[in-house]
ZAMARGU-4260 file (C-alpha; in steps of 0.2 Angstrom, whole numbers, plus 5000, padded with zeros to 4 digits):
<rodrens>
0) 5793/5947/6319 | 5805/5948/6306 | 5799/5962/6291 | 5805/5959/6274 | 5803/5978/6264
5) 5803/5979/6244 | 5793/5989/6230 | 5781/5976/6223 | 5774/5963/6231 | 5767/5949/6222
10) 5757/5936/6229 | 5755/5920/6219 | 5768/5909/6210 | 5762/5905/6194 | 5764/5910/6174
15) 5756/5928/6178 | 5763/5929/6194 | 5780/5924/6187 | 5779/5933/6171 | 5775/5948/6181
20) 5789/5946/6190 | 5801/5946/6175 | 5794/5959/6167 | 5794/5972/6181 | 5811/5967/6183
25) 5817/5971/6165 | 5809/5987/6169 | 5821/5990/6183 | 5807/5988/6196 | 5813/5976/6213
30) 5799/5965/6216 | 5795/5951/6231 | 5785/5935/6225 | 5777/5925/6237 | 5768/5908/6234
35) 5760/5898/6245 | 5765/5881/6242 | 5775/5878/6225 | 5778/5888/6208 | 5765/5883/6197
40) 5754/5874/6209 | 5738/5881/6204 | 5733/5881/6187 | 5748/5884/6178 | 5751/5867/6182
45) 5735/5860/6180 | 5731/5864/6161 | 5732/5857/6144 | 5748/5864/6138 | 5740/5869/6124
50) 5747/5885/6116 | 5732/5892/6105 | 5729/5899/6088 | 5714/5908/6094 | 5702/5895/6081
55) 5694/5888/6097 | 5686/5906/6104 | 5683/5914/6083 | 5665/5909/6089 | 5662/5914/6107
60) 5675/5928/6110 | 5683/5935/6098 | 5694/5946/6109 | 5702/5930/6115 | 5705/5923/6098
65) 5716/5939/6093 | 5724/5939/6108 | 5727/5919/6108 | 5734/5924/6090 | 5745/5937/6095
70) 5751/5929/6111 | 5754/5912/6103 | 5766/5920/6090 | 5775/5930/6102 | 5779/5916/6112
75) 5785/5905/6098 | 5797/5917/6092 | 5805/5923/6113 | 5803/5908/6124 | 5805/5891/6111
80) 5814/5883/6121 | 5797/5881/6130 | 5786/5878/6116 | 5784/5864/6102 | 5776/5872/6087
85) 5765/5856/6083 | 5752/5864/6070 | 5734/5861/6076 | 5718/5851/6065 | 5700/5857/6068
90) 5690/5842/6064 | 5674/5836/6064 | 5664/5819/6062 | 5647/5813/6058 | 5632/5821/6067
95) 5641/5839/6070 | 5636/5854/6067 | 5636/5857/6049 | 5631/5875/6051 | 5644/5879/6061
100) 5657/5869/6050 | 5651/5881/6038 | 5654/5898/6046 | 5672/5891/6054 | 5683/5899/6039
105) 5673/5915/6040 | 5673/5918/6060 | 5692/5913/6059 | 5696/5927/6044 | 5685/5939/6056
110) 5698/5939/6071 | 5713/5937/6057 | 5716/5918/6064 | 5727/5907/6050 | 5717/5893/6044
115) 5714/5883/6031 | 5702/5869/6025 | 5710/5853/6020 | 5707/5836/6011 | 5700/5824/6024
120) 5711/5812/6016 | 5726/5826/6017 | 5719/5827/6036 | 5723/5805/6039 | 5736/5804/6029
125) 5744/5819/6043 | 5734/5809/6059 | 5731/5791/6053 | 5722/5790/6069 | 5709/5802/6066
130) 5691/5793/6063 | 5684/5788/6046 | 5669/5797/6049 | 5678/5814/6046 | 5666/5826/6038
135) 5679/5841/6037 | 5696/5845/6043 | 5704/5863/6046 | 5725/5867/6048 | 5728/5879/6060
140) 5744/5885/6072 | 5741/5877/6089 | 5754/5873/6098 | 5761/5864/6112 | 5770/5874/6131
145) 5782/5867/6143 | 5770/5878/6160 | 5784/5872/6170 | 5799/5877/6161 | 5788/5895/6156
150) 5784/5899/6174 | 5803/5893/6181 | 5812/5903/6168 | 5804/5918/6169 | 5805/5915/6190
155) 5825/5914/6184 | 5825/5930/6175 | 5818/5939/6187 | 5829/5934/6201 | 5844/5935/6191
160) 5840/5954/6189 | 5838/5958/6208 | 5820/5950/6211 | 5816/5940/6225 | 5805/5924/6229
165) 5797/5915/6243 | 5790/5896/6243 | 5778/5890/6257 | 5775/5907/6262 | 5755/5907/6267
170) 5747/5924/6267 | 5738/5927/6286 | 5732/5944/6285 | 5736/5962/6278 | 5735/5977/6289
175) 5727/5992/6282 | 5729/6010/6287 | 5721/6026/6278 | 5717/6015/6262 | 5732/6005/6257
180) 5742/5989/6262 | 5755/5991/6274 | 5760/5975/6281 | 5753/5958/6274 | 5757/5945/6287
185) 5765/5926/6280 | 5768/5910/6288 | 5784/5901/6281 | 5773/5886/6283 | 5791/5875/6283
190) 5798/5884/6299 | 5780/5888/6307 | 5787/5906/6308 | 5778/5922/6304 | 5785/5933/6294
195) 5778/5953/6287 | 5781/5962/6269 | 5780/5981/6270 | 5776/5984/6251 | 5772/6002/6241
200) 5760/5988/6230 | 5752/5974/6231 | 5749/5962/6217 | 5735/5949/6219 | 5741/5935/6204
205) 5735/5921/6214 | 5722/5915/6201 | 5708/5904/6207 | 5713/5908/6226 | 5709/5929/6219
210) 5693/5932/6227 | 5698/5923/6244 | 5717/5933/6245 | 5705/5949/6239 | 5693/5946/6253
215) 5708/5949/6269 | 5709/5966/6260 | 5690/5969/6261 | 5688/5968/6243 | 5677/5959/6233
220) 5677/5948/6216 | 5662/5938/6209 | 5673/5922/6204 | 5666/5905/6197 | 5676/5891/6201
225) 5676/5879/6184 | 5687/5862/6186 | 5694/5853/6172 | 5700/5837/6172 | 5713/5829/6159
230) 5720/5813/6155 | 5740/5808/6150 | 5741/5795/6139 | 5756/5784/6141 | 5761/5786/6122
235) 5760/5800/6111 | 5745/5796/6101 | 5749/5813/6087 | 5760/5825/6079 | 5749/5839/6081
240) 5735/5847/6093 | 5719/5840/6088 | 5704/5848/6091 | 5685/5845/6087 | 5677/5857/6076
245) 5663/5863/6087 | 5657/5876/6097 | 5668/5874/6116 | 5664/5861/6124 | 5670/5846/6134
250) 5682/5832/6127 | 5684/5841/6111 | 5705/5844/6111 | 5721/5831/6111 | 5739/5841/6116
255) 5754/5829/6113 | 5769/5836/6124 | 5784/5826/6121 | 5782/5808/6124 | 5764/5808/6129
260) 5746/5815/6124 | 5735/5826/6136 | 5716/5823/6134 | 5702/5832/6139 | 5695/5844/6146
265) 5678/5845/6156 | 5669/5861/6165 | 5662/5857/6180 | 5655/5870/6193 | 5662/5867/6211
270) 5662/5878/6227 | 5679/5882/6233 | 5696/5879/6222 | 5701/5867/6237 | 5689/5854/6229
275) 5696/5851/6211 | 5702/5834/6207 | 5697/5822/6194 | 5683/5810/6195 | 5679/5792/6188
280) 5663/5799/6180 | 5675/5813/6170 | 5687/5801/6166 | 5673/5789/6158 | 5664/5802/6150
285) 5682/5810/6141 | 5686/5795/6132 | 5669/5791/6127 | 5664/5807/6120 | 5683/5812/6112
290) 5684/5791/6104 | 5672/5798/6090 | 5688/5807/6085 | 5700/5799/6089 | 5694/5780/6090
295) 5712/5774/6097 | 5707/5783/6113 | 5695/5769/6119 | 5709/5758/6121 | 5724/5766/6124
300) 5735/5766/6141 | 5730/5782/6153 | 5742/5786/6166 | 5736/5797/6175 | 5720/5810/6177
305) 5724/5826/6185 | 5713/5843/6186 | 5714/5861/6187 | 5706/5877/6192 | 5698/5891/6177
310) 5696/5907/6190 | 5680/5913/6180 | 5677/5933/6183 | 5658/5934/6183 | 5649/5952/6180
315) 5632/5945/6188 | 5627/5936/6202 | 5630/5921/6191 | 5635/5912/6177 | 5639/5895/6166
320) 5657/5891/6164 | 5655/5887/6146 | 5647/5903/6141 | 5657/5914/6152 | 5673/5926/6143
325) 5689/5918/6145 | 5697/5934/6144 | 5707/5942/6160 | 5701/5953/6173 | 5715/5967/6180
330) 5707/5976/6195 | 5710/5990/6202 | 5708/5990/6220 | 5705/6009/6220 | 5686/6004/6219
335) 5687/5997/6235 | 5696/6009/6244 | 5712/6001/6244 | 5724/6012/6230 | 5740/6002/6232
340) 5731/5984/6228 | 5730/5977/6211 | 5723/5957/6205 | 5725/5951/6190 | 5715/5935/6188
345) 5706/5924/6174 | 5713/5923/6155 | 5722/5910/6151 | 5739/5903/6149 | 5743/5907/6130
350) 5740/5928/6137 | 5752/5925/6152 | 5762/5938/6145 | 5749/5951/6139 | 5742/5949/6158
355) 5758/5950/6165 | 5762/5968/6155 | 5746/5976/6159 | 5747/5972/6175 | 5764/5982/6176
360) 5759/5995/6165 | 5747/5999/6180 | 5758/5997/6193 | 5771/6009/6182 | 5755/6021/6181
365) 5754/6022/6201 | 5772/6020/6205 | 5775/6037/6194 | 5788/6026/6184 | 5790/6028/6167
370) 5798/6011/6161 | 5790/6004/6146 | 5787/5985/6142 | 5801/5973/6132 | 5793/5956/6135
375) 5786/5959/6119 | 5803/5959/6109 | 5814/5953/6123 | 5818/5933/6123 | 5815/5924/6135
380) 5831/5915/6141 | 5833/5897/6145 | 5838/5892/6162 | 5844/5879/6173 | 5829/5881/6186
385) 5816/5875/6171 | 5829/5864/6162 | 5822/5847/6168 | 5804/5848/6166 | 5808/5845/6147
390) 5801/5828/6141 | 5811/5817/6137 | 5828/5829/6142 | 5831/5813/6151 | 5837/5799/6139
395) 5845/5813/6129 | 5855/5820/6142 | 5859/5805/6152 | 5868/5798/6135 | 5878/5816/6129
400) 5884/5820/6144 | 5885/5804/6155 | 5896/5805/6170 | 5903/5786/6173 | 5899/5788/6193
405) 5879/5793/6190 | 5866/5781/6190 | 5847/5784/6184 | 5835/5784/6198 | 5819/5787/6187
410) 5818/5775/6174 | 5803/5780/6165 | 5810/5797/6162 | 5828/5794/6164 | 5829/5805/6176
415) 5849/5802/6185 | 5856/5804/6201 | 5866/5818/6196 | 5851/5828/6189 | 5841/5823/6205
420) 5857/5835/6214 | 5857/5848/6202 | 5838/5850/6207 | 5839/5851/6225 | 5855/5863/6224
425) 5846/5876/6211 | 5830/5876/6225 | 5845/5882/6240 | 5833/5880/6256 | 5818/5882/6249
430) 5810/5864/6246 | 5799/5868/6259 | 5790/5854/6268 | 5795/5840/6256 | 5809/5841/6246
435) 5803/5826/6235 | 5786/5834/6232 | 5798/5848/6225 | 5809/5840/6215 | 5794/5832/6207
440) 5786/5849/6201 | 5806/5854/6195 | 5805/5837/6183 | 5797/5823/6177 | 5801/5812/6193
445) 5784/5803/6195 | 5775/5807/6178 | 5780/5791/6168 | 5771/5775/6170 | 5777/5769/6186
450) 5768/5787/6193 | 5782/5787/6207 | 5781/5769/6212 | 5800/5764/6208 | 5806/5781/6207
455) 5799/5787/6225 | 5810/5775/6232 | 5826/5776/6223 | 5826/5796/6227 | 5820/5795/6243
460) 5834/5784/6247 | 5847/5795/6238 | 5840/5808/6248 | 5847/5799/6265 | 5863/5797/6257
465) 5867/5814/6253 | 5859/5821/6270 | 5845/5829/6265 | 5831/5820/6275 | 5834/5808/6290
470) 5825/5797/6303 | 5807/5796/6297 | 5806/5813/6288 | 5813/5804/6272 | 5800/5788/6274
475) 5785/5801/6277 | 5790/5813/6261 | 5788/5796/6252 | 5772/5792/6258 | 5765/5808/6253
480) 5771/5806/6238 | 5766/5792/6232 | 5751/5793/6239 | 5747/5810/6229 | 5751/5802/6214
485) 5737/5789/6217 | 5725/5803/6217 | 5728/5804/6197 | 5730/5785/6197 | 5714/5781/6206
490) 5701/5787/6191 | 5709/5776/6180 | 5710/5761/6185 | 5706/5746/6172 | 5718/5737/6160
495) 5735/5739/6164 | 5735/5756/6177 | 5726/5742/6187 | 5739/5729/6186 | 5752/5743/6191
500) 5740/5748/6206 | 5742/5731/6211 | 5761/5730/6210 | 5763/5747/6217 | 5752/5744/6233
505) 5760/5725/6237 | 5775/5735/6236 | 5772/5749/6246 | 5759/5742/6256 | 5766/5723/6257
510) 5782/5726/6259 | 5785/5741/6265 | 5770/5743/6277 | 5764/5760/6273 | 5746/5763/6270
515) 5745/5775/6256 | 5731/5788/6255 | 5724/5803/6245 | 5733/5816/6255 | 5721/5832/6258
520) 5736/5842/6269 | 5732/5856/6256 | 5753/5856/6250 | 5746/5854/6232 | 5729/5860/6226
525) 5728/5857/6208 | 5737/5842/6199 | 5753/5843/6188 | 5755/5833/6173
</rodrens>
């Protein structure tokens, strides 16, 4: 069996796991991350996108809304690239709680969170979509984050100082001796081969999946799964964040991110992270709470429902989602007897950073390294592994830089052949079991209206051209495709995502004889957007 040997493992692949990885890195520390299935396949790329001021916790946790604050602001300044700083409304409508409209200014001013009250006419005159039943209106700095262009170039960063990373790598088993880690066992789940890391620590960073991965190492972590589902709009429906000025709850927020709007989100309980997906009862139940704030939302186009994971660290037996901190749990595995195994699980994806750096600050601390943190002051650069998750990248740089030979193989994103190669050579040979599932988590393939149904085709065909797939493999990647996109399709379909549904299945189905399904291979967990 082959055995891989580095400092620092880290097991999971998303903004923590990623941000991790930089940040030991700048501190001069070689690291190993290893992700089961694809960077950002949990739920750091199954969120809002939302980049918070801190105003939604001033009432509930007030250690999250100074650390939102903080983050937020930190983020804006290093890694812009990755964020649009919208601004944000609080807003609230007939029949809410006027008490706690009331106290909103004063909670916010008790964690030091800018906002300000505005004119409800001031507050239509910025959102002319917002109801007519406004009773009060807040400014605040919400904000709006790329996940995938955060997690990739942080992923680049670290690789470009020495780091080291592993798709499709499927963790089996650790192998204990005298109370630490020696060997944790992977399967390259594209080869079918096993494969061992020797590590000095290991660093659980697999969010929702933290209690499961915890458990092979005979550790133990009291997690409540809470599944969120979101709606895309198919335009941008506003400027800015919008969020109902309430205590948290579902329905209540609206994140525009580039050319389209994310609504939501719900909080439902489930048993395993293997079961979250959207459902036609949340999708009903989002637009007809969040149309009492936004009255546009009744009718508007959705393209797609998708869902992720909240990794909820309970300190009882039990717990609602709602009322549970949204704050980050970093563990120690001392407890436990293992000393050279660490999780950090829970927060959110505004405090990547803050988890990330406390999470390396105790690794420094067993390691006997004294390297301090720079992710505070240190930007964040842009790099060619995030570059074309960017919305709407396509049509602007399809037209500046246009090669006379390329051709544009998604249309809805304007996403070109030569793009499409650029993608598949930055991922090397590590697409893993599909290389169109990949490519689709490294752009906007597949996100636009058609959700894959012309696209899927023009790509996959480009892919037989240039040699990457052949025989059936191309024709199967394609089929799994699409078919996961009708996953986020399904909940939706009324008005015009039905007519679609009806063009994309006489196409795929009519024409093409293949009999798409929800496919449950477990490649993908949570939806990305």
């Amino acid at each position: 069996m082959k055995v891989i040997e580095t400092r620092i493992l880290i097991l999971g692949g998303g903004a923590t796991g990623t941000g991790l990885a930089r940040d030991l890195a700048l501190r001069g520390i070689p690291c190993l991350l290893a992700e089961r299935r694809d960077i950002n396949a949990g739920a750091s790329g199954g969120n809002h996108g939302l980049l918070h001021s801190g105003a939604r916790y001033v009432a509930s946790d007030a250690e999250s809304a100074i650390e939102c604050r903080e983050e937020g602001a930190i983020l804006k300044k290093l890694a812009p690239q990755c964020i649009e700083d919208t601004g944000g409304l609080f807003v609230a409508v007939e029949g809410d709680d006027e008490k706690y409209i009331a106290d909103f200014q004063s909670m916010c001013d008790a964690s030091d969170v800018p906002a300000h009250e505005i004119d409800i006419r001031e507050a239509r005159e910025l959102e002319p979509v917002l109801s007519d039943k406004l009773i009060a209106a807040y400014s605040v700095e919400d904000g709006a984050v790329d996940p995938f262009m955060l997690s990739l170039d942080n992923l680049a960063q670290s690789v470009a100082l020495g780091g080291q990373y592993l798709r499709n790598a499927k963790l089996i088993d650790f192998s204990k001796d005298n109370g630490r880690i020696q060997r944790s066992t992977f399967l390259d789940q594209t080869t079918g081969e096993q494969f061992a890391v020797e590590a000095e620590i290991v660093v659980n960073a697999t969010g929702a999946w933290a209690g499961i991965v915890a458990a092979l190492a005979g550790a133990h972590i009291n997690i409540l799964y809470s599944s969120g589902s979101l709606l895309i709009t198919q335009d941008r429906i506003t400027k800015r964040v919008v969020n109902r000025l309430r205590k948290a709850a579902d329905s209540d927020i609206l994140v525009p991110g580039g050319t389209v709007s994310v609504l939501g989100t719900t909080s439902v309980t489930i048993d395993s992270p293997d079961l979250c997906r959207p459902s036609v009862a949340e999708t009903n139940s989002i637009i007809e709470d969040a149309r009492a704030m936004i009255p546009v939302l009744d009718t508007t186009r959705y393209i797609r429902a998708y869902a992720g994971v909240r990794p909820l660290v309970l300190l009882g037996d039990s717990g609602d989602a709602r009322n549970v901190s949204r704050n980050f749990s970093l563990i120690d595995h001392a407890r436990d007897d293992v000393d050279n195994f660490i999780t950090i699980t829970g927060g959110k994806l505004t405090t990547y950073r803050l988890m990330a750096e406390r999470t390396a600050d105790m690794v420094c601390a067993k390691l006997g390294v004294d390297a301090k943190c720079t992710t505070r002051t240190e930007p964040l650069p842009p790099s060619t592994m995030g570059r074309w998750t960017e919305p709407g990248l396509g049509p602007k740089s399809w037209i500046q830089n246009r090669d006379a030979d390329d051709l544009i193989l998604c249309e809805c994103e304007m996403v070109s052949r030569n793009a499409i190669n650029a993608i598949v050579e930055n991922m090397g040979g590590m697409h893993g079991n599909s290389i169109l599932k990949a490519i689709g988590m490294r752009s906007r393939v597949g996100k636009g209206p058609c959700q894959g149904g012309f696209c899927g085709l023009r790509i996959t065909g480009h892919l037989y051209d240039e040699g990457y797939v052949s025989e059936a493999k191309g024709i199967e990647e394609l089929q799994s495709f699409v078919g996961r996109r009708w996953r986020g399709f399904s909940p939706i379909l009324w008005g015009l995502p039905m007519v679609q549904a009806d063009l994309q299945e006489a196409l795929y189905c009519g024409a093409l004889d293949l009999e798409l399904h929800d496919d449950d291979d477990d490649d993908f967990t949570c939806e990305d957007a």
